[in-house]
VOGU-3710 file (C-alpha; in Angstrom, 3 decimals, decimal comma):
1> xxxxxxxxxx> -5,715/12,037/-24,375  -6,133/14,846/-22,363  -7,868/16,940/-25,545  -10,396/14,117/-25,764  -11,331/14,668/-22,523  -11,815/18,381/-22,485  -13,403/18,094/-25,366  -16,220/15,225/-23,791  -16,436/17,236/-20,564  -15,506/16,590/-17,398
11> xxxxxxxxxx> -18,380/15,057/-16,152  -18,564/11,450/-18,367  -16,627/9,218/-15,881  -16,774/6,228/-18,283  -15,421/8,251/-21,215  -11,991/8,996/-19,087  -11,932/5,705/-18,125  -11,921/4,879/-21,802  -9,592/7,881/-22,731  -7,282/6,542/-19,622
21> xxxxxxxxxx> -6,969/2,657/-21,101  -6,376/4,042/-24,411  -3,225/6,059/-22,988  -1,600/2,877/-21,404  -2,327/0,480/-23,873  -1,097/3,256/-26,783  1,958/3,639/-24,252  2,652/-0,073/-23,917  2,262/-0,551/-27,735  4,772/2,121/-27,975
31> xxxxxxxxxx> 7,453/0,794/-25,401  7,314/-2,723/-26,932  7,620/-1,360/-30,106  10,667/1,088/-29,313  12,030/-1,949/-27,526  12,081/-4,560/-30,656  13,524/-1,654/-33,059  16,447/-1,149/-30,501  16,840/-4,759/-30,638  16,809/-5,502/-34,144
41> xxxxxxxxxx> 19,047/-2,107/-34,917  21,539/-3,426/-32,115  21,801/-6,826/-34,267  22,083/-5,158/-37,626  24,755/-2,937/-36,212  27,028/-5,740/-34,635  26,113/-7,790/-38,178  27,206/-5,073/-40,353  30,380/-3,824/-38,098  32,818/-6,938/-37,555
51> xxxxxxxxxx> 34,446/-4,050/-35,082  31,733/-3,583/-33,466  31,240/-7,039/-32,407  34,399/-6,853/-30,050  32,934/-4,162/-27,959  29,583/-5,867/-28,174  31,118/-9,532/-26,684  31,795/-7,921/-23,059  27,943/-6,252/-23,073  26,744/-9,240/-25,153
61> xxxxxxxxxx> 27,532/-11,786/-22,558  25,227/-10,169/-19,907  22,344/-9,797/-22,265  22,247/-12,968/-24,387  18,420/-12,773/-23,964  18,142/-10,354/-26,585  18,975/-12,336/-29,340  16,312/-15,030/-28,474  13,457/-15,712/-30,684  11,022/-16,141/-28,404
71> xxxxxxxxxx> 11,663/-13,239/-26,990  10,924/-11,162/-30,478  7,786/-13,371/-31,364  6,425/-12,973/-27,154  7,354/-9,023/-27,822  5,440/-8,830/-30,913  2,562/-10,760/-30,453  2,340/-8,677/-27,012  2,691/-5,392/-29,260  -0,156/-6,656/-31,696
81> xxxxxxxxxx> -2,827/-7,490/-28,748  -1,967/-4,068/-27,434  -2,652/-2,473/-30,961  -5,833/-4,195/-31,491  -7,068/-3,218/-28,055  -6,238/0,564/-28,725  -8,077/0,244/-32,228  -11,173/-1,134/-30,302  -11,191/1,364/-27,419  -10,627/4,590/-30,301
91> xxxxxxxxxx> -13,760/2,853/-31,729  -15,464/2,854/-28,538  -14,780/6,794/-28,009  -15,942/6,879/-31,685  -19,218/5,045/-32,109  -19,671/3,600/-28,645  -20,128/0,561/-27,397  -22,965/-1,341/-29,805  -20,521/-0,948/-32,652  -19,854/-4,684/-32,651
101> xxxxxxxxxx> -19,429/-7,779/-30,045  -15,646/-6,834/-29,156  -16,007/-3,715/-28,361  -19,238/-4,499/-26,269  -16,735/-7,152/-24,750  -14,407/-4,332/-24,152  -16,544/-1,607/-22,732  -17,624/-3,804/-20,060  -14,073/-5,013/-18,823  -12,867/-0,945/-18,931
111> xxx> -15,916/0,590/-17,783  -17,491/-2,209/-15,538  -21,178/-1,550/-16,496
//
C-alpha cells in the first residue's frame, strides 16, 4: 500500500483513498480467511486425535459456535465479497474507473465523485 502511494505521489487524494480501501478490504479478506483455516484445522485436529477431543470438551463447550455451518458459509461468502471488492479496486488503481460498470459503481462509493 504504502509503495503505491509513493509511487502515485502524494498529491492524488482519490488514489489514497483507493490505495486505503484496498488495505482494509485485503486485511478483512485476510482475517476471515485466517479465521476459517483455524477453524477447520481445529476440527480436523479433534477428528483425527480421539485424545484430543477430551481436552477439547472443556474449551468446546464455551465455543460451540464454531462448529456451525452457517457460521462457515456467512464467513466465506463474507471472505468472497471482500475478494471481489479488492480485485475491483486493484483494477481501479490499474486502468481507472471507465474500465467497466462495477468499478465505475465502485469508484464513486470510495471516492465520492
Amino acid at each position: 500500500g504504502d509503495a503505491a502511494k509513493d509511487m502515485n505521489g502524494s498529491q492524488d487524494m482519490a488514489f489514497h483513498k483507493l490505495v486505503e480501501a484496498h488495505e482494509t478490504f485485503a486485511g478483512l479478506f485476510l482475517a476471515i480467511t485466517t479465521l476459517l483455516f483455524l477453524i477447520v484445522l481445529i476440527s480436523w485436529i479433534v477428528e483425527r486425535y480421539p485424545t484430543v477431543q477430551n481436552a477439547w470438551q472443556k474449551v468446546a463447550h464455551n465455543l460451540s459456535f464454531i462448529n456451525k455451518r452457517w457460521l462457515i458459509v456467512t464467513l466465506a461468502a463474507i471472505g468472497l465479497m471482500c475478494v471481489i471488492i479488492v480485485g475491483g479496486i486493484g483494477g481501479l488503481m490499474v486502468y481507472g474507473p471507465t474500465l467497466d460498470p462495477m468499478t465505475k459503481f465502485l469508484y464513486r462509493v470510495i471516492v465520492g465523485q
